[in-house]
N, CA and C atoms as a LAMMPS dump frame, in Angstrom:
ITEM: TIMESTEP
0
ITEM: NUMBER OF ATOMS
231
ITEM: BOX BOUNDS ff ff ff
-5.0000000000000000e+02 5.0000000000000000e+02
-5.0000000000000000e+02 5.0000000000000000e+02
-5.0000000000000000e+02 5.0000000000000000e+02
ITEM: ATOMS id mol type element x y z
1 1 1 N -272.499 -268.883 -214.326
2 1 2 C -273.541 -269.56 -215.067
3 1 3 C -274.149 -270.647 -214.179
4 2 1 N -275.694 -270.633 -214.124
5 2 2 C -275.997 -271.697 -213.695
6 2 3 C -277.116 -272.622 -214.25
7 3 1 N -277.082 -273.785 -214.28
8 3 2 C -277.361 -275.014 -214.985
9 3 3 C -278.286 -276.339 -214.344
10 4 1 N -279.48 -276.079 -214.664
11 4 2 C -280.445 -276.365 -214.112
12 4 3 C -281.053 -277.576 -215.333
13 5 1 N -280.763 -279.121 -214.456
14 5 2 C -281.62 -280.162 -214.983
15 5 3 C -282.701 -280.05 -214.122
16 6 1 N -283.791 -280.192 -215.011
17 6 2 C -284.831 -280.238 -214.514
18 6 3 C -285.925 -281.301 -214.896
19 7 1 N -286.229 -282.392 -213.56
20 7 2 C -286.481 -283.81 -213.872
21 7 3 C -286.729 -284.594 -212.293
22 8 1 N -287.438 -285.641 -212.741
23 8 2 C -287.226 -286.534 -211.438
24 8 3 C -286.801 -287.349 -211.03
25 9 1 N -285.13 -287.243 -211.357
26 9 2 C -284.218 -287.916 -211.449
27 9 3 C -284.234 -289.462 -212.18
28 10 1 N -284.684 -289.59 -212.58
29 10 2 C -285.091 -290.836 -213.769
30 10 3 C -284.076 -291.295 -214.53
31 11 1 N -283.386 -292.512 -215.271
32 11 2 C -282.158 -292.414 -216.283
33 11 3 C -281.919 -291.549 -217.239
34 12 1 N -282.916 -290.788 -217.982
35 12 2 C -282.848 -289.722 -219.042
36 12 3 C -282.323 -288.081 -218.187
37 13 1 N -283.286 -288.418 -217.039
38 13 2 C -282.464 -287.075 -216.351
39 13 3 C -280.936 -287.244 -216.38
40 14 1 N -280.39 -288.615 -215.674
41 14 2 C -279.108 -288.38 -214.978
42 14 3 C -278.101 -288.697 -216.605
43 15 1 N -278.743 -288.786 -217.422
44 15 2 C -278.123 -289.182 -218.776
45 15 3 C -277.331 -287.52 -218.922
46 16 1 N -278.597 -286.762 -219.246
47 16 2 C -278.805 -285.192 -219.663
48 16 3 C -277.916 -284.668 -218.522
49 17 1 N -277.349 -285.265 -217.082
50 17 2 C -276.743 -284.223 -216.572
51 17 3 C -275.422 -284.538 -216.64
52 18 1 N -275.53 -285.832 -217.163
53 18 2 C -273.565 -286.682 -217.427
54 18 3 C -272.89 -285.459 -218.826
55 19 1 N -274.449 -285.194 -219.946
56 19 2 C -274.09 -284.905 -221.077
57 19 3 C -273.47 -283.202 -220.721
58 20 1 N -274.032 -283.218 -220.15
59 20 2 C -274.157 -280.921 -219.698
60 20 3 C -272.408 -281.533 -219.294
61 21 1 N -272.668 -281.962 -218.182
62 21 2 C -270.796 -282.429 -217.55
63 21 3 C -269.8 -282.391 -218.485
64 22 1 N -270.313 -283.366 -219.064
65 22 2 C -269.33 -283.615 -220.409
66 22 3 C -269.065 -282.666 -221.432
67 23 1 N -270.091 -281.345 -221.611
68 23 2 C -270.059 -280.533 -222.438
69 23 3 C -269.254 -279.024 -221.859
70 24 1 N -269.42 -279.081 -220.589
71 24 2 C -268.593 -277.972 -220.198
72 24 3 C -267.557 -278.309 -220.042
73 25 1 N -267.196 -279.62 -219.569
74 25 2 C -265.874 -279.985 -219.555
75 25 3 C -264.777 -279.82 -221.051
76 26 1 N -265.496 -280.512 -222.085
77 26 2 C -265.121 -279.838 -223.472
78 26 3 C -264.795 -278.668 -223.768
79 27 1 N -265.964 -277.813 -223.084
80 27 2 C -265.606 -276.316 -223.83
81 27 3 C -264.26 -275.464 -222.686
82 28 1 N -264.231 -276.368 -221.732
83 28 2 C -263.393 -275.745 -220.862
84 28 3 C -263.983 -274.601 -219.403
85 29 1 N -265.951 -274.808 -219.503
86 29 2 C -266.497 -273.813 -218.736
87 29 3 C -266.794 -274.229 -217.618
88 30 1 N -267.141 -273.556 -216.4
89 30 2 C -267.325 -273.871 -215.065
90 30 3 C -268.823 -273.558 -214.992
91 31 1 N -269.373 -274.061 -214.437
92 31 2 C -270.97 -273.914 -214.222
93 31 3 C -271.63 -274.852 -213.242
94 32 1 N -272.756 -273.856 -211.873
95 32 2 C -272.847 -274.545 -211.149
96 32 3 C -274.117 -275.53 -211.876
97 33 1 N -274.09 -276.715 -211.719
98 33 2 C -274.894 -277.63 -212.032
99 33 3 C -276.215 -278.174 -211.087
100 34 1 N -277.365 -277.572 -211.277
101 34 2 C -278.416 -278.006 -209.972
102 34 3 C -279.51 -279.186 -210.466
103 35 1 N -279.562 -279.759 -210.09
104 35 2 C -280.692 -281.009 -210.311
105 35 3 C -281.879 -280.637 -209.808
106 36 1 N -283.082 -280.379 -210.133
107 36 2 C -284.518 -279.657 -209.845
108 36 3 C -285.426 -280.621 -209.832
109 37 1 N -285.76 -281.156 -208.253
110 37 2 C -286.578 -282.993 -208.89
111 37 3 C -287.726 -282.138 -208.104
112 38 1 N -288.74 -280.915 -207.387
113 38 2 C -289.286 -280.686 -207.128
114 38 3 C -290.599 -280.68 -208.366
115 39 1 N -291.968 -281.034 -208.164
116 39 2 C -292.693 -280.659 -209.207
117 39 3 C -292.76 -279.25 -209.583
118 40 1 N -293.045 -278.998 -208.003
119 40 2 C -293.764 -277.241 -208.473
120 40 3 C -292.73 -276.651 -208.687
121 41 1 N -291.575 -276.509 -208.397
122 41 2 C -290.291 -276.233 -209.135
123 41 3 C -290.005 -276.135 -210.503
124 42 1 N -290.426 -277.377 -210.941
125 42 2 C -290.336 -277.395 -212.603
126 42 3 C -291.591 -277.318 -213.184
127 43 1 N -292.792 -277.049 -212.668
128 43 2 C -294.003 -276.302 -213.29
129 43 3 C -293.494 -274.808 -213.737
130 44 1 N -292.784 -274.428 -212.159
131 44 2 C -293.078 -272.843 -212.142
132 44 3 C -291.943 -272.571 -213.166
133 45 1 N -291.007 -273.255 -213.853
134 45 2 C -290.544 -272.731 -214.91
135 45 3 C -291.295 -273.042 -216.534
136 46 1 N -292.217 -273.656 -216.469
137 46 2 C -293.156 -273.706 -217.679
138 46 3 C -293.052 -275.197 -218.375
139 47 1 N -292.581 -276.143 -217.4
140 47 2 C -291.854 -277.059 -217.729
141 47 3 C -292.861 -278.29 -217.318
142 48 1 N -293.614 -279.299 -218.623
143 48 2 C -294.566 -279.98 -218.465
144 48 3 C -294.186 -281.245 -218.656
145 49 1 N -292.838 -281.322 -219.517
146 49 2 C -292.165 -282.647 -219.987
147 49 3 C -291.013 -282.432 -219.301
148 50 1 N -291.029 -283.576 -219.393
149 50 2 C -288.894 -283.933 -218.394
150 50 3 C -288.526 -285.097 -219.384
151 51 1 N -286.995 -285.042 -219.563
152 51 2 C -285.812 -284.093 -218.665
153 51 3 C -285.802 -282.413 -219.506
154 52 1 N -285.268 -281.547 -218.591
155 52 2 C -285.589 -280.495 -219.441
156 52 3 C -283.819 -279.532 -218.837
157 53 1 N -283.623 -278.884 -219.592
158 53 2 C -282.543 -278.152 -219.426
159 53 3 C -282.624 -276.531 -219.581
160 54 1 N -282.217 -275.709 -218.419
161 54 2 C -282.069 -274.452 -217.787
162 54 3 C -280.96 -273.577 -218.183
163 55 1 N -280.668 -272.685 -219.034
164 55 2 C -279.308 -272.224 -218.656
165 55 3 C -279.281 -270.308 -217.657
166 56 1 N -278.975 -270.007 -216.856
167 56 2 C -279.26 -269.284 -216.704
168 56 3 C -280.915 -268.57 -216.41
169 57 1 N -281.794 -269.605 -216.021
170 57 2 C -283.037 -269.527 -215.798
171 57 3 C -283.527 -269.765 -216.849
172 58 1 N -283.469 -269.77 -218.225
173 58 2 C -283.69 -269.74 -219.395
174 58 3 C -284.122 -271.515 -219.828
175 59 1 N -285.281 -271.523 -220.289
176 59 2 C -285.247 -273.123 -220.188
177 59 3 C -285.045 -273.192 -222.006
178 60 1 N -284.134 -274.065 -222.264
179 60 2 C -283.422 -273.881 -223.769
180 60 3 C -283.883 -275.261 -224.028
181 61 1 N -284.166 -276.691 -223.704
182 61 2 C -284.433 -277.82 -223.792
183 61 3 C -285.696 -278.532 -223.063
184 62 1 N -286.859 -278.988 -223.59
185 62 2 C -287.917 -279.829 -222.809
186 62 3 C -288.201 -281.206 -223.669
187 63 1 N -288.225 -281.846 -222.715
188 63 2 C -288.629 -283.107 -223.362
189 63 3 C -287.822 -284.159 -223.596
190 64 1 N -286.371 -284.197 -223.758
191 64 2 C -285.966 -284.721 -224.667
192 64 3 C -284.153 -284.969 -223.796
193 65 1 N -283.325 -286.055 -224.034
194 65 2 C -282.34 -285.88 -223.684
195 65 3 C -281.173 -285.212 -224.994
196 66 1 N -280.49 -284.505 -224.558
197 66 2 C -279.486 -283.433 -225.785
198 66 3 C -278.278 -283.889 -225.335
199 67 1 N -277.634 -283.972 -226.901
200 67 2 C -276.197 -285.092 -226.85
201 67 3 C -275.565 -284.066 -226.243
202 68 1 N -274.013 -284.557 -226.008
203 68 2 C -273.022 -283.351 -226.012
204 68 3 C -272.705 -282.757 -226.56
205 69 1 N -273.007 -282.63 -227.823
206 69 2 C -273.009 -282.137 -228.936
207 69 3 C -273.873 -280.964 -228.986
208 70 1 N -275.169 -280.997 -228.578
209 70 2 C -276.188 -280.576 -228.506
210 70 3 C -276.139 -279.551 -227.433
211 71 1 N -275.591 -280.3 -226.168
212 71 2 C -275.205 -279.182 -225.147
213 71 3 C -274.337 -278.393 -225.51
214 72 1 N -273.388 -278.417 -226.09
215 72 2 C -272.221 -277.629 -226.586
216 72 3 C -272.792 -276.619 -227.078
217 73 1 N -273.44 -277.1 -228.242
218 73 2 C -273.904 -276.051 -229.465
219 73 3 C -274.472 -274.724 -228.266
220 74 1 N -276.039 -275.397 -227.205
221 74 2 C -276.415 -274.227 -226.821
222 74 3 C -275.777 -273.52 -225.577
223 75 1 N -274.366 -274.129 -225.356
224 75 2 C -273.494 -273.235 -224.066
225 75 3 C -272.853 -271.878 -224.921
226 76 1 N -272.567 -272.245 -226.356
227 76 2 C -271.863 -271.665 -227.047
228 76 3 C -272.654 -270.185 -227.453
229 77 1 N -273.984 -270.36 -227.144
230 77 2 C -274.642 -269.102 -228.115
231 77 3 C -275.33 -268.352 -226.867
């Protein structure tokens, strides 16, 4: 699995990548974790607001920082 914050490293980014940490660590999962501070990087995934979250290329979160709670829920499905 891989796990793509996507942001320009800002406090809400590095918030959102403590929370992903914290959420795989909970569920017990391994996942490589990539930080994406390029623009055209996070254009070319459709991505206009930051911080935004990737799972598997899949962008599941924009805009917004997601508790651990929140990360959990969408590692789980």
């Amino acid at each position: 699995m891989i796990i793509k914050i996507l942001g320009s490293g800002c406090k809400k980014c590095s918030t959102l990548t403590e929370n992903t940490e914290q959420a795989l660590a909970s569920l017990g999962l391994t996942a490589e974790v990539v930080k994406v501070t390029d623009f055209a990087q996070i254009a070319a995934h459709g991505v206009m607001s930051t911080p935004a979250l990737a799972i598997d290329d899949k962008v599941v979160s924009v805009g917004k920082v997601l508790t651990v709670a929140e990360v959990e829920k969408m590692l789980k499905s």
